[in-house]
N, C-alpha and C positions, 0 to 999 in steps of 0.2 A: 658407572658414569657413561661409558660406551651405547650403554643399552639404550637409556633416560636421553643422550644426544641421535641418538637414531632414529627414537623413537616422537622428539620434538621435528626431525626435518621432513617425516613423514609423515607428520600431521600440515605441516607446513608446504607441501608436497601436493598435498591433497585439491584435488579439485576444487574452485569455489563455485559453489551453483546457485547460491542465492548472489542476484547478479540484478542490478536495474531494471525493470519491466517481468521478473519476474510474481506470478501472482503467489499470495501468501493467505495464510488461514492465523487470525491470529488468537492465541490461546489465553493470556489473562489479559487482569484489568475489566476497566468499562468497556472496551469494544473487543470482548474476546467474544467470537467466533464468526466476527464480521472478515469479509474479505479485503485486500487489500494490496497495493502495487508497492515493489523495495521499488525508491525513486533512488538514495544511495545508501551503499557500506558501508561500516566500519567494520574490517576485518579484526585489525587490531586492538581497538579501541583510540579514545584519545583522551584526554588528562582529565576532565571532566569523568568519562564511563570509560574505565579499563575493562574493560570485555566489547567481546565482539555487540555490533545493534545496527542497526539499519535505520533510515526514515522510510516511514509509510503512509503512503495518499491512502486512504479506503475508504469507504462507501459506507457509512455510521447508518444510513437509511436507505435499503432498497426503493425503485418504482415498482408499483402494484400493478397490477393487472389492467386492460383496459378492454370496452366492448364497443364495435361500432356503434351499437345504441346511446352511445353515452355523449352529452353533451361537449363542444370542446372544448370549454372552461374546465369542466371535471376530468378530460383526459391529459391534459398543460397541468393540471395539479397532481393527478396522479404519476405523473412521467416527471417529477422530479426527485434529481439524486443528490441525498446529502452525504458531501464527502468530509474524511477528518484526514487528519495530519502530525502525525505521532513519530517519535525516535521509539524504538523496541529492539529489549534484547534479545538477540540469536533464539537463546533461547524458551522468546514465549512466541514463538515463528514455524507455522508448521506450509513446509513449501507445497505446492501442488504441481500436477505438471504440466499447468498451463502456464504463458508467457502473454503480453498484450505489449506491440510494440508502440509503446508513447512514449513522445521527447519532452522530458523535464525542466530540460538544458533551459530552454531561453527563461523559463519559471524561474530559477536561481534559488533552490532550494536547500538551504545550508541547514544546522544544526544551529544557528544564530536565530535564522529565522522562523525557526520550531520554538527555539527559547520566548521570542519576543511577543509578546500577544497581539501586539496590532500588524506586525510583519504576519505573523500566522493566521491571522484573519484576510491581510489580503491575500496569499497564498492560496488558501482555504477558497475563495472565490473565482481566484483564475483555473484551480483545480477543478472545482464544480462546474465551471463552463466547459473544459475540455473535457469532464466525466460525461456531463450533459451534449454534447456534439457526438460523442462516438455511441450514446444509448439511442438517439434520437435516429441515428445512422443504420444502426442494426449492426452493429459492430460488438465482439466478442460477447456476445447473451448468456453463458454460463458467468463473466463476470460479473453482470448487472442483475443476476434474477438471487432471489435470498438462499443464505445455506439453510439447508431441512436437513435436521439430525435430530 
């Protein structure tokens, strides 16, 4: 019993590195191998999902490529990002070691509002605009360009 409580406090102990703002690769499902941002934790879990999961803003559709030759109608369509908005568990969550610092905060991003589908669509929109301002910026470009594997 010594061993099994030592070995729970030391788990408990343990560093947590999946942490708000950090980027993530995500492994199943429909958007497994898309990237994406923990917006928040669940270390514990909670009554609903007893295990650990996170919510994740992520990018369901890269922007393409674009060429000055290219009209600006065609480059405004190809510079758009479509984000999603998903609760995942720990682990189908593979961390990388990059971070992109955005504030979720004023968004109000609960597990309520992942459950609800019209709360999740607006979410889903104000996340798209702030994905959309930081690509458009030139802000973090490994997160906005597609994983190749």
């Amino acid at each position: 019993h010594a061993i099994v409580a030592g070995i729970a406090r030391a788990l408990s102990d343990m560093v947590k590195f999946l942490k708000s703002g950090k980027v993530v690769i995500v492994l199943n499902g429909r958007m497994a191998g898309k990237k994406g941002l923990i917006v928040k934790t669940f270390d514990e879990g909670t009554d609903g999902r007893k295990y650990g999961h996170a919510i994740v803003a992520g990018i369901a559709r890269a922007p393409l490529k674009v060429k000055k030759s290219m009209p600006q109608t065609k480059v405004e369509k190809r510079s758009r990002v479509k984000p999603f908005l998903k609760l995942v568990n720990f682990n189908h969550l593979m961390p990388t070691r990059y971070s992109v610092e955005v504030d979720f905060k004023p968004l109000g991003i609960t597990p309520e509002v992942v459950q609800n589908s019209a709360k999740r669509t607006e979410a889903r929109k104000q996340i798209k605009k702030m994905f959309q301002e930081r690509y458009t910026a030139g802000k973090n470009k490994w997160f906005f360009s597609k994983l190749r594997f």
